[in-house]
N, C-alpha and C positions, 0 to 999 in steps of 0.2 A: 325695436324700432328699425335694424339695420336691415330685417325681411320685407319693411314694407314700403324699401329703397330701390328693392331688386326684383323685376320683372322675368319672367322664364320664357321664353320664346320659344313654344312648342315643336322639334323638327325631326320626327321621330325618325330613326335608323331602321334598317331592315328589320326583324326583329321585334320590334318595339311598338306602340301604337299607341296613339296622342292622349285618349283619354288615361290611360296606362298612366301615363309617366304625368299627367295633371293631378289622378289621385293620390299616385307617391310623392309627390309637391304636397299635395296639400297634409296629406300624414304629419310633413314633415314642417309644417306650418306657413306655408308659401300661401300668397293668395293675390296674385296677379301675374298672368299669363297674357301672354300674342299666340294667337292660335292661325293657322291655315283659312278655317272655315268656320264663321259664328255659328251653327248647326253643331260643332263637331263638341262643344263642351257646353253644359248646361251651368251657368252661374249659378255659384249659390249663395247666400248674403253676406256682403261686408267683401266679396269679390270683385276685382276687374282684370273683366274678360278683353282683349285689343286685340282686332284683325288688321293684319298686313296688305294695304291695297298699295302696290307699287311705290311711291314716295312718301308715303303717309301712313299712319296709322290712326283708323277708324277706333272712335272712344266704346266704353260699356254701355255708355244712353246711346239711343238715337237721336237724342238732341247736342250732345255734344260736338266739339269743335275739334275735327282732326288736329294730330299730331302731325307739322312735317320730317320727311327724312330727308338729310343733306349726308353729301357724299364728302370726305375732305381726306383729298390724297395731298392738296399741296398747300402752300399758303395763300394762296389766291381762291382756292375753294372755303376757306376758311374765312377769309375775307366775305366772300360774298358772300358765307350761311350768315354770317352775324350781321350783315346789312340787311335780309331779307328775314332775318327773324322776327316773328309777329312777337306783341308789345303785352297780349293776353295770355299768351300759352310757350311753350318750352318749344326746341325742335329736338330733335333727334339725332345725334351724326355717328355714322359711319367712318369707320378710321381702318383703310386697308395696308395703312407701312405704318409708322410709326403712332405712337398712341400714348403718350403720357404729357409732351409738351404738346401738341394741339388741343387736347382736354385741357389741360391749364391755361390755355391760355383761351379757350373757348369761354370758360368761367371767370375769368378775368375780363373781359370783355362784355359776359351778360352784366356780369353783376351777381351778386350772391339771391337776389329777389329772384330773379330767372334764370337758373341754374338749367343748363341743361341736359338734357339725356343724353346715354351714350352706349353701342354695341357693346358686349364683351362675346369674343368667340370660344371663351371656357373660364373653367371655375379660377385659373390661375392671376386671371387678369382684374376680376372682382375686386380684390383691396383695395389696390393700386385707383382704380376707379372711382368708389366710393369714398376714399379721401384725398384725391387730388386737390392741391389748393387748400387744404387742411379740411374743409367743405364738403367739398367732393361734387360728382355728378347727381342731378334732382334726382335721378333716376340710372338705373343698370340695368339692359336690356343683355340677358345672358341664354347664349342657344345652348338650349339642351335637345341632345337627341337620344341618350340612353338611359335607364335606373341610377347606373355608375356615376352621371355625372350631376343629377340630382343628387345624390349622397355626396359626393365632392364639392357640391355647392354648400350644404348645410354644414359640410366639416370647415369649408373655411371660415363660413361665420360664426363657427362657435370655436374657432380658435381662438388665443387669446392675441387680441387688436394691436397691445404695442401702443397704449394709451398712452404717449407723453404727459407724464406726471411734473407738476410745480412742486415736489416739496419746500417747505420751511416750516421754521416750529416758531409760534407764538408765544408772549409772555403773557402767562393769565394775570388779569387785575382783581377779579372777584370769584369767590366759592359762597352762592349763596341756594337757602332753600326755594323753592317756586311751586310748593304747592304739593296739588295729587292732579295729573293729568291722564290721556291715551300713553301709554309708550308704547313700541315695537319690538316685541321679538324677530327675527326674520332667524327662522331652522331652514337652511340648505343641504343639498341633495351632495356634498361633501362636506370630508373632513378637515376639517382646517387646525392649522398649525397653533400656540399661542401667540405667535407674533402678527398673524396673519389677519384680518380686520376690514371692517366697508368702511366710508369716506360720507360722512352725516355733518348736515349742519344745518344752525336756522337762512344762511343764507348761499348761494349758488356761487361767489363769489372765493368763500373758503369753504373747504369742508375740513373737521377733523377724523382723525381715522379711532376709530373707536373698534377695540380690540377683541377676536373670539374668546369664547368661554370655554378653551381648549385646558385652559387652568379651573378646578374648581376652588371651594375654600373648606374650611377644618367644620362646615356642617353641610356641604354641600357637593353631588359630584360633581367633574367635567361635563359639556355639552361640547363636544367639539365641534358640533354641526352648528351652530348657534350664536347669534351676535345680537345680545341687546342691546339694539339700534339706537333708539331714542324717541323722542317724542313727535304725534301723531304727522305733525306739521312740518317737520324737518324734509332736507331732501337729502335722496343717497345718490352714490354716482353707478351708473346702468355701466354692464359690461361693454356698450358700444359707445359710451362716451357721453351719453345725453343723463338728465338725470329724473327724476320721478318722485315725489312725495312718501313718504314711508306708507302713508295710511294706503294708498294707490297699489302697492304690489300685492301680487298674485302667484301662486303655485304656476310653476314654470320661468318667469322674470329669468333672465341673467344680468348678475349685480354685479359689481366689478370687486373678487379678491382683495387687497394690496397687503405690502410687505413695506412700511417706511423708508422711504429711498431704496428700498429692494426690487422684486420680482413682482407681478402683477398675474393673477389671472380670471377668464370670468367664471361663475358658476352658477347653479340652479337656485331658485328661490324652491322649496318645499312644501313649506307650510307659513304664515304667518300668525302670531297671536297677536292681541288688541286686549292691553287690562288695564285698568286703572292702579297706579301705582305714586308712592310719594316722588318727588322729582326733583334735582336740583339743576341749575342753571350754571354754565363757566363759562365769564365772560375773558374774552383778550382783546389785546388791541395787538391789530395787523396793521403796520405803518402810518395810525392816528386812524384808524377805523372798527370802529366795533364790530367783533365777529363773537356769537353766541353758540353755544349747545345745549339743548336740555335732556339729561338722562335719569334713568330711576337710580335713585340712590341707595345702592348693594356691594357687600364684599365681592359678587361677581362681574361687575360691569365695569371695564377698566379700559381707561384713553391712554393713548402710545404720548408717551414723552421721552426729551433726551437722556431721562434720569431711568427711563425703563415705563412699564405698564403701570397705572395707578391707579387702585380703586376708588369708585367715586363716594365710598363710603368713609376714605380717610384722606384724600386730594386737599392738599390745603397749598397758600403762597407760601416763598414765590413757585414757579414751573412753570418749563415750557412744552408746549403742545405740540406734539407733527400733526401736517394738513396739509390740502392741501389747495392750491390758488386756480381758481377754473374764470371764464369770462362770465361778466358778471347776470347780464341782459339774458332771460330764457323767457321762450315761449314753447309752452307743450314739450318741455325739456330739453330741447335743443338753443344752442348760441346760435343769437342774433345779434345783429349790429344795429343799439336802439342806447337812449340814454335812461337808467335807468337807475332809483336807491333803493337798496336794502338793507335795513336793521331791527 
């Protein structure tokens, strides 16, 4: 999600030359650039392509509705962008001195509905950008001008975010069976620790962290790449923070690590399996609210509690669960500000 936030603005250096550094974007899974000249890059689907005409930026249709650019060196440039900000579409601002409080307070001012875009003059400024305001700018417009600093762009976003995590641990009320449904395997492209686990749940509100298979059992080995997830419908939490239904990922995804009130980091999705397996259901109650999990019922599939990891094959009352507390309202994986139940 966090690549299809961030715009590349083609400004090739000596040396360098614009389609060049668009196909090493796109290698690297980028797919929205501002280019010099619409002649100069040929789209190709699921692209946008944006040319720079002086104060605006021209869309990928020809029917589309420019972008404008505002310039905000002061607070009175600031003032006027957001008085002359159209009501259908984002603007753009340019920030030549300071750059963390006028984005904040640009977004504070649209509103999170029209969030708006923002320069970054190198890969350093990117974070900072995309979560200002917790939020962040709709968009990240970042000039690149060499190979180097495409690579510096895709290292920052597969660094690891610095996801402020809610932990607390829930008291289960029930351990019962639910059937034979889909569950999840999800094998990642690292080795994960036993204590180290994704963050799964039937609702977006809590997830629990359901622990790798870095432990095997007395007829079975280790998988330490490996976290049986849970069931098809659940959602996990994405390395950038938004989250995604299990049945949804893909070879490639980055899912978010965690370590129970620890260390966090993101990593690669692999491979996913999809089997029918028997299932059981653990419910708690999170401050008079139902929060559910469904996982396959195995000596190897084990939920992080304060008592340690426990398999769902012998998890009985009482126990408490780690998880963790996200906002509750998602659309297309991302927090929104809507009223919303789930149980």
């Amino acid at each position: 999600m966090t690549r299809e936030r961030v715009v590349l603005a083609i400004e090739a250096a000596e040396g360098s030359s614009g389609p060049s550094l668009v196909e090493r974007a796109r290698r690297r899974g980028f797919s929205r650039f501002v280019v010099q000249s619409p002649e100069e890059i040929a789209s190709l689907a699921g692209e946008e392509i944006w040319v720079r005409r002086e104060d605006r930026l021209i869309g990928p249709e020809p029917a589309s509705v420019p972008i404008p650019i505002r310039t905000v060196a002061t607070e009175a440039d600031l003032t006027r962008a957001l008085a002359d900000a159209p009501p259908d579409r984002p603007i753009l601002i340019e920030l030549p001195h300071d750059r963390v409080i006028p984005l904040e307070n640009a977004i504070a001012g649209l509103g999170h509905a029209s969030r708006p875009w923002v320069f970054a003059n190198g890969p350093r400024e990117v974070p900072g950008a995309l979560g200002a305001l917790e939020h962040g700018a709709g968009r990240v417009v970042v000039r690149v001008r060499t190979p180097e600093e495409v690579d510096a762009i895709e290292a920052v976003l597969e660094a690891d975010p610095g996801t402020p995590l809610e932990w607390r641990t829930v008291g289960l009320t029930a351990v019962r069976p639910a059937g034979v449904g889909d569950r999840v395997l999800v094998d990642t492209t690292s080795l994960l620790r036993p204590e180290e686990g994704l963050l799964v749940g039937s609702v977006a509100a809590f997830l629990f962290h359901v622990a790798s298979e870095a432990e095997g059992s007395k007829f079975s080995r280790a998988r330490p790449f490996r976290v049986n997830a849970g069931a098809a419908h659940s959602y996990v939490l994405m390395a950038d923070g938004t989250t995604r239904y299990l049945s949804e990922l893909v070879a490639g995804d980055r899912v978010l690590a965690t370590v129970p009130r620890g260390p966090s980091r993101p990593v690669r999705v692999g491979r996913i399996k999809i089997e029918r397996r028997p299932l059981i259901v653990l419910e708690a109650d999170d401050g008079g609210r139902a929060r559910t999990i469904f996982l396959q019922e195995a000596e190897t599939v084990r939920i992080s509690t304060d008592a340690g990891r426990r398999s769902t094959a012998e998890i009985g009352l009482p126990a408490r669960a780690f998880g963790v507390a996200l906002a509750e309202a998602r659309h297309l994986g991302q927090s929104i500000e809507e009223t919303i139940v789930e149980r």
